[in-house]
Wavefront OBJ file of the C-alpha trace (Angstrom):
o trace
v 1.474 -22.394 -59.659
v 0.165 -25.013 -57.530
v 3.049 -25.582 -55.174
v 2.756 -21.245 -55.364
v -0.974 -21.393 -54.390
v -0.026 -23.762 -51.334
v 2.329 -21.417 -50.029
v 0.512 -18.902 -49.810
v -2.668 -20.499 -48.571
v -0.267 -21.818 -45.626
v 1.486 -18.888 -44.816
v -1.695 -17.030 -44.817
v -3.341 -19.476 -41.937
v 0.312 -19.357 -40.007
v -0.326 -15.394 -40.239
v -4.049 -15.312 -38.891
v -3.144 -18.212 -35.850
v -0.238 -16.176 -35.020
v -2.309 -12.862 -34.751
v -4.979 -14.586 -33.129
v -2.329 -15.963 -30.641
v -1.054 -12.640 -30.195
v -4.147 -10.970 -29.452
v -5.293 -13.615 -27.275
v -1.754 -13.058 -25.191
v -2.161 -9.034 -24.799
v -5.871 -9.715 -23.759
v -4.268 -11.969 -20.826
v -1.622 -9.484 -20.137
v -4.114 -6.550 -19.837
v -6.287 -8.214 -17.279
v -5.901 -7.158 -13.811
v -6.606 -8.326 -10.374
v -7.911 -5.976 -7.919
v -7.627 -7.695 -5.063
v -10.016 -8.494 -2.181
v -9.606 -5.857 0.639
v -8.903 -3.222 -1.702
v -11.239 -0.002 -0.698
v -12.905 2.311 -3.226
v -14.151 5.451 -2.099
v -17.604 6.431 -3.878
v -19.876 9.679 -3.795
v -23.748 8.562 -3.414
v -25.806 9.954 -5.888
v -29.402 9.878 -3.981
v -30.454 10.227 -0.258
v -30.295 7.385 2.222
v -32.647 7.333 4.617
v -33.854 5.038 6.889
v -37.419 6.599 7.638
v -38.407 5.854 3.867
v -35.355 2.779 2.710
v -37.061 -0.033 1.487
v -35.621 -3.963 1.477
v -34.252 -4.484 -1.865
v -34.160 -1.061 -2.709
v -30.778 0.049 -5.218
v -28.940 3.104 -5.345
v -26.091 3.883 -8.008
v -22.889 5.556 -6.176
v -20.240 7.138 -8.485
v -16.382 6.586 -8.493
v -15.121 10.147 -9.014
v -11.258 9.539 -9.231
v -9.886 6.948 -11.523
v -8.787 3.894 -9.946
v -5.356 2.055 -11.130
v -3.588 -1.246 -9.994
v 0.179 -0.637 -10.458
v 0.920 0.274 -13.647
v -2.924 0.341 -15.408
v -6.349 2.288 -14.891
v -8.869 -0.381 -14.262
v -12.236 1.949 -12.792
v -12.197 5.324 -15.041
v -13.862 7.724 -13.434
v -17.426 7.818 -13.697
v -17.718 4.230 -12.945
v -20.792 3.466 -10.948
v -20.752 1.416 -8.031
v -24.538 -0.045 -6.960
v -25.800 -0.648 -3.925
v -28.316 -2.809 -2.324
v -30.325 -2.061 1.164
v -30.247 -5.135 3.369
v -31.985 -4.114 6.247
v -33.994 -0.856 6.753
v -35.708 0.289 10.023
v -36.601 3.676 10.956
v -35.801 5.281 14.399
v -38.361 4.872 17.274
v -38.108 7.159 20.624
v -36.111 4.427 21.966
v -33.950 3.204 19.377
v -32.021 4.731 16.429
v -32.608 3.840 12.407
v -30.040 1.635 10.994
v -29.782 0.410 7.092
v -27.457 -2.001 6.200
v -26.077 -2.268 2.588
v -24.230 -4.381 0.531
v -22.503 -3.526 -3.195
v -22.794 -6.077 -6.145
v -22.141 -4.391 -9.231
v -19.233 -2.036 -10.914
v -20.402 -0.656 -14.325
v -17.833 0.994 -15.948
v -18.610 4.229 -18.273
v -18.067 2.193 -21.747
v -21.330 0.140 -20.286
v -19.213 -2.867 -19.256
v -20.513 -4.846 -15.835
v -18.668 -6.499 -13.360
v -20.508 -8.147 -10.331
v -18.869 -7.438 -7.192
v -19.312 -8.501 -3.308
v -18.505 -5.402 -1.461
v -19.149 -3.858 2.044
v -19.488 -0.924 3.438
v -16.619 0.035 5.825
v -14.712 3.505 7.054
v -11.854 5.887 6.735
v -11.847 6.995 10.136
v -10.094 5.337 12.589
v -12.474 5.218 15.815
v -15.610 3.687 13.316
v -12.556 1.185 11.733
v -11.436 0.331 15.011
v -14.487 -0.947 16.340
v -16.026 -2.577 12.747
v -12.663 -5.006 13.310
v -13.262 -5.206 16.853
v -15.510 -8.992 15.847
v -12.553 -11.129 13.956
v -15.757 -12.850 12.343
v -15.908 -10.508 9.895
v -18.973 -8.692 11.401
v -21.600 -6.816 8.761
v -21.481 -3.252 8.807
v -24.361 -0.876 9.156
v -25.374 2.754 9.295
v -26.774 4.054 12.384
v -29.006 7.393 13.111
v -26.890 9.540 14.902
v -24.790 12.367 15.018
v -22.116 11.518 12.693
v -20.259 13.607 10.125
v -22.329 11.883 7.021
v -25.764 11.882 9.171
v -25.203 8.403 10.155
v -22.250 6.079 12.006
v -20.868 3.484 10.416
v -20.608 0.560 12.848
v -19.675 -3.291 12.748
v -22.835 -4.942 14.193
v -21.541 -8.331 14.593
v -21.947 -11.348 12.500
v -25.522 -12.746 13.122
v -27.843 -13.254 10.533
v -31.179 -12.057 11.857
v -32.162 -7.427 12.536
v -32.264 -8.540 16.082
v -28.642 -9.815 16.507
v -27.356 -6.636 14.602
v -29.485 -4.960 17.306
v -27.983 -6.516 19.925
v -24.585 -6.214 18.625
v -24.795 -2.380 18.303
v -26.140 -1.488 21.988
v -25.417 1.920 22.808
v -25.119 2.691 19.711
v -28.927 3.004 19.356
v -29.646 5.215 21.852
v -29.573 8.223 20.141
v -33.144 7.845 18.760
v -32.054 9.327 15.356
v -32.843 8.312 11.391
v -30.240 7.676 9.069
v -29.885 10.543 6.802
v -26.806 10.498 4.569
v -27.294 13.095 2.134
v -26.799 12.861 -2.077
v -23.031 13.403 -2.563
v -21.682 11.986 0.704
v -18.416 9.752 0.282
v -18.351 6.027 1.421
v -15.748 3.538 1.369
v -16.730 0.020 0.048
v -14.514 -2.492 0.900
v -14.576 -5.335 -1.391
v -14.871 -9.156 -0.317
v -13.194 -10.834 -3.131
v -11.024 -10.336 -6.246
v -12.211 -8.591 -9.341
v -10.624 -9.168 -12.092
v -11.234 -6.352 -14.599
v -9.164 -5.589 -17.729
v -6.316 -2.840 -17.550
v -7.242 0.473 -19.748
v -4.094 3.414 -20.217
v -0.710 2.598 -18.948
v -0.793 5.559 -16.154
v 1.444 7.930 -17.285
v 2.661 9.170 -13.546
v 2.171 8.500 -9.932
v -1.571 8.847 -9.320
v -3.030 9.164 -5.645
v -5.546 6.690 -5.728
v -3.376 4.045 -7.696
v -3.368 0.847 -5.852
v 0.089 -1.151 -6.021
v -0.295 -4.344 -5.605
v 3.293 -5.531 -7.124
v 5.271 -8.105 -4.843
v 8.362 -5.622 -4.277
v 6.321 -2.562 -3.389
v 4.145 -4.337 -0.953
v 7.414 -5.518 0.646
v 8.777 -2.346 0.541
v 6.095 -0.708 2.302
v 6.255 -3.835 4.885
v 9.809 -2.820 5.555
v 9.099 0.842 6.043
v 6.124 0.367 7.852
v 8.206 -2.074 10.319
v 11.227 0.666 10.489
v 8.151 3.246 11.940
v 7.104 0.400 14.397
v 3.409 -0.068 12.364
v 3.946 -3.179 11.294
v 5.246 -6.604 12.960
v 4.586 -9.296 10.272
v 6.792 -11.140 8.049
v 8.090 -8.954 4.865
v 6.354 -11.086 2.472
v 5.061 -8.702 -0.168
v 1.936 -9.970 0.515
v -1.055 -7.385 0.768
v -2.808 -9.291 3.480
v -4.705 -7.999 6.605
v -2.017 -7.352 9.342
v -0.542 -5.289 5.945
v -3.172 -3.173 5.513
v -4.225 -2.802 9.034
v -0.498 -1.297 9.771
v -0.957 0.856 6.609
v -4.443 2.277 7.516
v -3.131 3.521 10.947
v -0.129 4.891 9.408
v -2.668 7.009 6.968
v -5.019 7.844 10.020
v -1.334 9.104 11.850
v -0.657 10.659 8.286
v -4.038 12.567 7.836
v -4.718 11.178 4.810
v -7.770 9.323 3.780
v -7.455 6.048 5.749
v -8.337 3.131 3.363
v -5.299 0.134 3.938
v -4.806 0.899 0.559
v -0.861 1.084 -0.562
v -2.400 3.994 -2.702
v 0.566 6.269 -4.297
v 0.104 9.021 -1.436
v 1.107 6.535 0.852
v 3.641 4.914 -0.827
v 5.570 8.314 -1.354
v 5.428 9.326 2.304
v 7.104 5.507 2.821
v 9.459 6.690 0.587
v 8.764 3.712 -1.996
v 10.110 4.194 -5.511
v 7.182 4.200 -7.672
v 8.971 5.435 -11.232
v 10.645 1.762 -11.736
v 8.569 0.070 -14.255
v 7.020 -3.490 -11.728
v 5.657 -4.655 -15.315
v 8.587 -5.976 -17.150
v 9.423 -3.745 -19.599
v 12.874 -2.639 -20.499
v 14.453 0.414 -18.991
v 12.522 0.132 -15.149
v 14.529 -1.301 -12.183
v 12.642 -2.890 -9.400
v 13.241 -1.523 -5.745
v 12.847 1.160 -3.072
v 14.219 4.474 -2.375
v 14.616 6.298 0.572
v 12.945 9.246 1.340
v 14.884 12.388 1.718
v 14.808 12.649 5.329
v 15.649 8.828 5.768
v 18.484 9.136 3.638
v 20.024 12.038 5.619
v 18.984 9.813 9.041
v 21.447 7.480 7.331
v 24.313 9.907 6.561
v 24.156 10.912 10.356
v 23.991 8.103 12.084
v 27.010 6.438 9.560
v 28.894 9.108 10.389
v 28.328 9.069 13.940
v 29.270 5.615 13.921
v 32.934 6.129 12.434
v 33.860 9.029 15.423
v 32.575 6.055 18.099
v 34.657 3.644 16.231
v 37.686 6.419 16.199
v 37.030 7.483 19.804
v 37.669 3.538 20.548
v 40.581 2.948 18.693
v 42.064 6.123 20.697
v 42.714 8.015 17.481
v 42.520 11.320 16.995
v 40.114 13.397 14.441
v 43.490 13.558 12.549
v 44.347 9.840 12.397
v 46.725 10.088 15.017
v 46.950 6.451 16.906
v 47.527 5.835 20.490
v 51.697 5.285 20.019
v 51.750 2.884 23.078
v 48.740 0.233 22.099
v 48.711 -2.453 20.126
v 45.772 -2.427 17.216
v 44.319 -5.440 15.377
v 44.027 -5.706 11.557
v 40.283 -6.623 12.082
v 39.704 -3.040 14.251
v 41.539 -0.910 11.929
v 39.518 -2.695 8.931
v 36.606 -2.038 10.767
v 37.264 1.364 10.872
v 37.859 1.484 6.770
v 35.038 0.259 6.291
v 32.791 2.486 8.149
v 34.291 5.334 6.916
v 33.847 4.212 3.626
v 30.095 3.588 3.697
v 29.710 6.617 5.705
v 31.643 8.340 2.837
v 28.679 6.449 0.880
v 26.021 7.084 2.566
v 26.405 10.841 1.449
v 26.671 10.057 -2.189
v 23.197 8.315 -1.774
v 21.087 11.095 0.292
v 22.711 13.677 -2.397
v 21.144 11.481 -5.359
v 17.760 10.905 -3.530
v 17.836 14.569 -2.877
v 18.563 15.875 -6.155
v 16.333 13.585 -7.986
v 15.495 13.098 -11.932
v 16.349 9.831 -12.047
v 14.901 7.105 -10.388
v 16.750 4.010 -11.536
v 19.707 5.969 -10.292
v 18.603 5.932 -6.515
v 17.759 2.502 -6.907
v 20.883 1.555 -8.081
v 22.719 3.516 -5.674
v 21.077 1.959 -2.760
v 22.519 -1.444 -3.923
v 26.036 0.037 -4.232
v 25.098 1.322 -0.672
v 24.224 -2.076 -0.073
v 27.316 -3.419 -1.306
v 29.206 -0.941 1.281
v 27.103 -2.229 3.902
v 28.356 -6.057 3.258
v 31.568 -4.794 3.705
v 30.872 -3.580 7.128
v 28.861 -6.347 8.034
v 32.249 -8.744 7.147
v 34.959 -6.213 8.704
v 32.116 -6.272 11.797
v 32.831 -9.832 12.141
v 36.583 -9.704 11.989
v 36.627 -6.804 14.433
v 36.054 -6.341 18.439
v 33.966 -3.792 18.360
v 32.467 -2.329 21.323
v 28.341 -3.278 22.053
v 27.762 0.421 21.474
v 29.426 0.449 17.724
v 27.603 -3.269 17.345
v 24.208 -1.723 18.271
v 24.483 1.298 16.700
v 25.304 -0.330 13.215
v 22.646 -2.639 13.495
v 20.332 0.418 13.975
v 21.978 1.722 10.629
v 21.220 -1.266 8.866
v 17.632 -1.638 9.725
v 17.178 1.898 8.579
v 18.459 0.794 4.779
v 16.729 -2.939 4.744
v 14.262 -1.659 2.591
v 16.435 -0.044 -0.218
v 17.771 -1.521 -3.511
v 16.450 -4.948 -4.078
v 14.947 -7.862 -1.912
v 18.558 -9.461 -1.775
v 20.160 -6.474 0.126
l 1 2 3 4 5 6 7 8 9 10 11 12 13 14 15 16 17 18 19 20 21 22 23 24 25 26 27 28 29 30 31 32 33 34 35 36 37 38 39 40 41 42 43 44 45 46 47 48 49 50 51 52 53 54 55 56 57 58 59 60 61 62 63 64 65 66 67 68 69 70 71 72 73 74 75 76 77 78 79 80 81 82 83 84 85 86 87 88 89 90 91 92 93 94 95 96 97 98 99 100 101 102 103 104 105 106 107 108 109 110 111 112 113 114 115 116 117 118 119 120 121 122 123 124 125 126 127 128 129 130 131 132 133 134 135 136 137 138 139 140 141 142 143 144 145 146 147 148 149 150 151 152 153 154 155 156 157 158 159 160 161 162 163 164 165 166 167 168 169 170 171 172 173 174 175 176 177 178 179 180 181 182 183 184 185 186 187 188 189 190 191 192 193 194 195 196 197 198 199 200 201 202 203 204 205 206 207 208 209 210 211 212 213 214 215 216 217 218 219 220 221 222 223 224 225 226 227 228 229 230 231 232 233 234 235 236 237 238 239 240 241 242 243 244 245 246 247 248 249 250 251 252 253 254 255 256 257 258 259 260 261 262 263 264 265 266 267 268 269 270 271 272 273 274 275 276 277 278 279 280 281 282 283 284 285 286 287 288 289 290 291 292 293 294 295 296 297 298 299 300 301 302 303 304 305 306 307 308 309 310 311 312 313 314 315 316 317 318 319 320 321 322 323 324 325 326 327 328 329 330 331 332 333 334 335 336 337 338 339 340 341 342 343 344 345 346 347 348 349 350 351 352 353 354 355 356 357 358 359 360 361 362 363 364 365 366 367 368 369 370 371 372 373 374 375 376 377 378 379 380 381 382 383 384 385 386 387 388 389 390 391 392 393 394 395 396 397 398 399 400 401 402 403 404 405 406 407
């Protein structure tokens, strides 16, 4: 009864360190990082106005659309974002109001606080363009004037003291106008460093203002982004400034609201596969899909390629080879193979287009993949004219970013 006793005692501490264990592990798993740079767009819920803003003075903004990082919600709607006036002067005849706010806290709707280090920064591209005008990451400020929210938002430089924001903003004063953003107007706050916040609902589809953050997307979206001449960095699946700078013109080109976010709007029109599970779990593959259009770019150009490869050989649209000239295994090979992907390449556009599955397409862009290896290795056993070799490497550009990172 003893020896019984034991057991049991044992296997009953064994049981609770275990679960303890366990639940220490999914806490760890459920945290995530949303990362420094990320934007969130926020409604104000009182009046700013720099005829009556004190120095000190807070104001609660709210966070109307859920927020997610990849695969989790981590700001539920409803969230409250609060804000803190810097620097408050009202307009004179000669010079225009300007307030300057900062954001320091995220209280979610459950009553859980974060503190935050966030700035205020824009969605259109003119006010962007000239807040990242000053590499020293210059404070940001609203100024009286005629502006769509009753203010601009400006970069004013990065001195410490109201008069070197003055003197950074210049012309910008001379309207002679308050600040008057109204209750309900939308900001962007821009935040300075990481927050690390835990991870609420697995999202159960592709959400607009979902933030991916995941290694292969961001590379993904590097590789588009390069393939529409936005972006000239390395593909490092890094979120990092030159990233998001190249995404937030692509948005402004887009229409859509221009944060640098890889939000899930954006990532669709980059034709990024966002159904693949980035998380681990069994059943989602990793990679990118083409978009419709880019698949059928593909198709075209592929098959393009195999009549210029034909028209060099001297063959006919039949097969029918030049009887009097003598043809090289490597040529003909060459001309196999780029049939074969072309063959290929309209297998793949008919999957993207059809749709339903998306571990499908990303499989299928590996096989493509696969086909294009075999062009790349007839390519070097072949001599092919400098218009077939350029207008293959054009091809393959176009499908770097499908598949998997080791296309």
């Amino acid at each position: 009864m003893r020896f019984k006793a034991l057991t049991q005692w044992r296997t009953a501490v064994w049981t609770a360190a275990f679960a303890m264990v366990a639940a220490s592990a999914a806490t760890a798993q459920s945290r995530v990082v949303l990362p420094a740079g990320s934007v969130v767009i926020v409604r104000t819920m009182t009046p700013l106005q720099s005829a009556s803003a004190q120095v000190g003075q807070t104001f609660d903004t709210n966070v109307e659309e859920s927020i997610g990082v990849d695969e989790f919600t981590v700001i539920p709607a409803g969230s409250k974002i609060r804000g803190v006036v810097k620097v408050a002067t009202p307009a004179t005849r000669q010079q225009s109001g300007v307030i300057e706010v900062v954001f320091d806290r995220l209280t979610l709707p459950n009553g859980s606080a974060f503190p935050i280090t966030g700035k205020l920064t824009s969605t259109d591209s003119a006010e962007r363009r000239q807040i990242e005008s000053d590499p020293n990451n210059p404070r940001v400020v609203l100024v009286g004037e005629r502006g769509g929210i009753g203010a601009t938002i400006a970069g004013a430089g990065s001195g410490r003291s109201t008069n070197n924001i003055f003197t950074a903003l210049g012309a910008l004063l001379s309207e002679g106008r308050d600040v008057n953003v109204p209750a309900g107007t939308h900001l962007a706050v821009e935040l300075e460093n990481d927050v690390t916040l835990r991870g609420g609902g697995r999202l159960r589809g592709v959400e607009s203002s979902t933030i991916y953050t995941a290694t292969e997307r961001v590379r993904a979206a590097q590789q588009a982004l390069a393939q529409l001449n936005y972006y000239r960095g390395p593909i490092s699946g890094q979120l990092d400034d030159q990233t998001r700078q190249a995404l937030f013109q692509f948005q402004a080109d887009k229409g859509f609201s221009a944060t640098g976010n890889l939000d899930g709007r954006t990532a669709r029109a980059l034709g990024i596969n966002l159904n693949g599970n980035m998380g681990g779990v069994s059943g989602g593959l990793t990679g990118s899909v083409l978009s419709p259009s880019q698949a059928a770019a593909v198709r075209r150009d592929a098959q393009s390629l195999v009549i210029r490869q034909r028209s060099d050989l001297s063959a006919s649209s039949l097969g029918r080879l030049n009887a009097s000239r003598a043809y090289a295994q490597g040529d003909v090979e060459l001309w196999f193979a780029l049939s074969a992907f072309a063959d290929n390449a309209a297998i793949y556009e008919t999957i993207v287009n059809n749709g339903g599955n998306a571990n499908a397409a990303i499989l299928a862009g590996r096989s493509l993949g696969e086909a294009a290896r075999r062009v790349d290795s007839a390519m070097a056993n072949a001599r092919a004219s400098t218009a077939v070799q350029n207008a293959w490497a054009n091809v393959r550009q176009q499908i770097s970013m499908i598949g998997s990172s080791n296309m």
